[in-house]
Each structure stands twice: as C-alpha cells, then as structure tokens.
C-alpha positions in Angstrom: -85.1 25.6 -128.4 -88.0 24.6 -130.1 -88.8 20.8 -130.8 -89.3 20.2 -135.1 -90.3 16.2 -134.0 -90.4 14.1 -130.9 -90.5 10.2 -130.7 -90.5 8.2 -128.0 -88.9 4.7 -128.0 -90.4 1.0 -126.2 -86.9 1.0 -123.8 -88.1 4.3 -122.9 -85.5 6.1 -124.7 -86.9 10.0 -126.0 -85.4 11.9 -129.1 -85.8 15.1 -129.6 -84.9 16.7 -133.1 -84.6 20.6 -132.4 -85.2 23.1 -135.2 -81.7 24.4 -135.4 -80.8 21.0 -136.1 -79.3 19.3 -132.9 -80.6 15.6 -131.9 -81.1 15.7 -128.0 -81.3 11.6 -126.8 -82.5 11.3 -123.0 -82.0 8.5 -121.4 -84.4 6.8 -119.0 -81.4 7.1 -116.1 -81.1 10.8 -117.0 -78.3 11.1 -119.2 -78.6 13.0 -122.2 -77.0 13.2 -125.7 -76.7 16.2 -127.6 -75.4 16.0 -130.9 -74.9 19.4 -132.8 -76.3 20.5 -135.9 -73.3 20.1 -137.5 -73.1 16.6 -137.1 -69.6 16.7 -135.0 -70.0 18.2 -131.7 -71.4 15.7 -129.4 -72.0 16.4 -125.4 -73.0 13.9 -123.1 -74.3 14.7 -119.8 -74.6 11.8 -117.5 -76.8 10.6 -114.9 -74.1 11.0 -112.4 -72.9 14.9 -113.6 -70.0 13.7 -115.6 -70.0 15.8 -119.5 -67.9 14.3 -122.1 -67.9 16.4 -125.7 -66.4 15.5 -128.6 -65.3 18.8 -130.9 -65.3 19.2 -134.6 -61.1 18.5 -134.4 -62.2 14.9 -132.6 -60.7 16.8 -129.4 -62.5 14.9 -126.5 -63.1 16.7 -123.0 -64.2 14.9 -120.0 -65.4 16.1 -116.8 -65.2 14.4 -114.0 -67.7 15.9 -111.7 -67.1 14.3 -108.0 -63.6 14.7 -108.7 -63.6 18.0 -110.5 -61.2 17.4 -112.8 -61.1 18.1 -116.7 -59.3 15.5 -119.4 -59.0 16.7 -122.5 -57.4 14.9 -125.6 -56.2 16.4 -128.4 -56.2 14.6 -132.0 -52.8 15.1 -131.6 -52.6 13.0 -128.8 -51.6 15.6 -126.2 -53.3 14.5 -123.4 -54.0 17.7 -120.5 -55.7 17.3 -116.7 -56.7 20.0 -115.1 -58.2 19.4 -111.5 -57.8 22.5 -108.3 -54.2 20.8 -107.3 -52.6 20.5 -110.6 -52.2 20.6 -114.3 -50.9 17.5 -115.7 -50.0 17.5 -119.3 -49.1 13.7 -121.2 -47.4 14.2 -124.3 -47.8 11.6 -127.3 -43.7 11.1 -126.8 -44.6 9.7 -123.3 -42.9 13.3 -121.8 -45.1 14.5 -118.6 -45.5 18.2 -117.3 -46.8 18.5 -114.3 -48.0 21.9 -112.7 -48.5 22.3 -108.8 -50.7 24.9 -107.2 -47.5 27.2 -106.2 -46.5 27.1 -110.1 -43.7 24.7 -109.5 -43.2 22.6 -113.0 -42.2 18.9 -112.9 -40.8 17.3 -115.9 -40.4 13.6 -116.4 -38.6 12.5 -119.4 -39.2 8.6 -121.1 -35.4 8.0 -120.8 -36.3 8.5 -116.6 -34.6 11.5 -116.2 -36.8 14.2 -113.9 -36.3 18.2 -114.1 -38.5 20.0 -111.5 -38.8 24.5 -111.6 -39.6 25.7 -108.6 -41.1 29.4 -108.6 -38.3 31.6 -107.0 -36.2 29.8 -110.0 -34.1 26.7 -108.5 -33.9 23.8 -110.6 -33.5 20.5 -109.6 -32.5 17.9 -112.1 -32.5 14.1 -111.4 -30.7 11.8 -113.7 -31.6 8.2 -113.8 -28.5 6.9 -111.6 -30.3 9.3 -109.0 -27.6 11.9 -109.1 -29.5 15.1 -108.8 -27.9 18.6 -109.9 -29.3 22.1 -108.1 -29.0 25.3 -109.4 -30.2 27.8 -107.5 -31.5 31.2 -108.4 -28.6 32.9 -106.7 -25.6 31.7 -109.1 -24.8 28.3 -106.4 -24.9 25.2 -107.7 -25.1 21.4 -106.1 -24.3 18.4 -107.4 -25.6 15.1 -105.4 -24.4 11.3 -106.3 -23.5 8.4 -104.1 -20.1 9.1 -103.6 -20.2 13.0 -102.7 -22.3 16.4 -102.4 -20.6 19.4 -104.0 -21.7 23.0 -103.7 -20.2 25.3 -106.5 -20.6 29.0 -105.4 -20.0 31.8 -107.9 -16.7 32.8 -106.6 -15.3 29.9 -108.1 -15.3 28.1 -104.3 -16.2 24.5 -104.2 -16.8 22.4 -101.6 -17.2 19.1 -101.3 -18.3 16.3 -99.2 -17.8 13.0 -98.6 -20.1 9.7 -97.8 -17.4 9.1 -95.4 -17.9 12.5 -93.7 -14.4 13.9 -94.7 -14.9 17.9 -96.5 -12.9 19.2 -99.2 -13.1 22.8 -99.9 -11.2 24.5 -102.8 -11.0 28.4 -103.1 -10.5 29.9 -106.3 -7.3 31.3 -104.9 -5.7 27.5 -105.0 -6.2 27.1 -101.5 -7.5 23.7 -100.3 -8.7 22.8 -96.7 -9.6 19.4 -95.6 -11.5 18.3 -92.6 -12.6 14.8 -91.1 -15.6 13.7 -90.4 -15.7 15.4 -87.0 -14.9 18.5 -88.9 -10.7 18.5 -88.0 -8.4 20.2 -90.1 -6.5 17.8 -91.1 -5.2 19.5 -94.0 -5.2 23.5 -94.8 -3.0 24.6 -97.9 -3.0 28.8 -96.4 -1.2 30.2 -99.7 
C-alpha cells in the first residue's frame, strides 16, 4: 500500500496516511492502529498478538491470542465467544447458550432455570427448586425432585421411587406393585 504522507511524532509515535485512504498509527511497543478509509472500520493489533476491530455496524471483535478465543459484540448487544472448547452466546435478556465440542447445547434462563440438548437428543431440564425432568430420545421420560425419581415409559408404565427406598410401579393395565427398600414385595395388585 503506498504511503501519500508520513510523520513522525516526539513520543515516538509514526502515522502513516495510505493512498487509499487508511491512517496506519504504530506504536513505539509495536501495536498498530488501522483505521479504514471509511472512517469506521478500526483494527488494532497489539504488541502482545491480541486484534480488536470495530465494524461499520459498531460490532466490536476481539481476539484473544494466548487464549485463542474470539468476543464479538453486536450493537445489539448479543454478546458470542468462540474459543476450540465452546461457543458461548450472552443475550442482551441475560439468556446464555452455551455450545460444547460434542454439539451438546446448554441453556440458562435469568429466572435460573437450565435446559441442556445433548446430541443423540435427550433433554435435561432443571428447574430452580433443582427438580430436573429427562426426556430421552427413545419416548422415556424421568422426572427427579427431593421426594421421588419417576421413570415414564411409553407403554404408559411408571415407576417410581422413593427417598426412603420403597418402589412404586404402575402398569398401564391398573396393576400396581410395591417393594421396600430391600426390594420386597410388599404389595402386588396381579389383575
């Protein structure tokens, strides 16, 4: 790119005004500004390999370069970090997304509820008591709280247990069975 004027400044400083209109600042610790010719893109390269650019929009991206990881914000205030483990996305209503390597999604809500999507399709919601809910990708279903863990199968069947260690299953046929802790029968409605 060739140099239209060059000045050099007492703290050592060096402008370069380039003939397609871009300013190019160096720094005496090596980090250089860049502002395009259209007055709104800005890059910034520092000393210590880091690049932040500001876009036309006002969309800023930084790059982190020991930690190899992008931030970019949006003028809309979506916030998006990108880095070789994950994805992280910060929405202006305080929502985070969250991407792991193997494509599993994590969702956590302002109101402290958390909804994670796992990549063969199970779903795992946590409310913010801590009861979780499980749907899994082959029509079962779980449901976790303090009191009791309950697994709803397809068929309709759904069993149950107990803190206490006592089971509860109910068939869809109105049978019920109950067992103790130690897995008795202690109670078996055979219709």
């Amino acid at each position: 790119e060739e140099i239209q004027r060059e000045t050099a400044y007492p703290d050592g400083k060096v402008e370069k005004v380039l003939k397609n209109g871009c300013h190019l600042i160096l720094f005496p610790n090596g980090t250089q500004k860049k502002v395009g010719s259209d007055g709104k893109t800005l890059t910034i390269t520092f000393f210590n390999g880091d690049v932040k650019q500001v876009m036309p929009d006002q969309t800023v991206i930084y790059y982190y370069a020991d930690a190899k990881t992008t931030h970019t914000t949006y003028s809309d205030g979506l916030e998006h970090l990108v880095s070789k483990y994950i994805s992280e996305k910060h929405y202006p209503d305080g929502k985070k997304e969250i991407t792991f390597p193997d494509q599993t999604i994590k969702n956590l809500f302002t109101d402290g509820q958390e909804e994670s999507i796992f990549p063969d399709g199970t779903i795992v919601r946590v409310q913010r008591d801590g009861s979780k809910t499980i749907e899994f990708n082959n029509g079962q279903r779980e449901l976790h709280t303090s009191q009791f863990k309950r697994r709803e199968y397809p068929d309709g069947t759904v069993k149950t247990v107990y803190v206490n260690g006592q089971q509860e299953t109910k068939y869809v046929s109105g049978r019920v069975r109950i067992k103790d802790k130690d897995g008795n029968v202690i109670m078996d409605t055979k219709l």
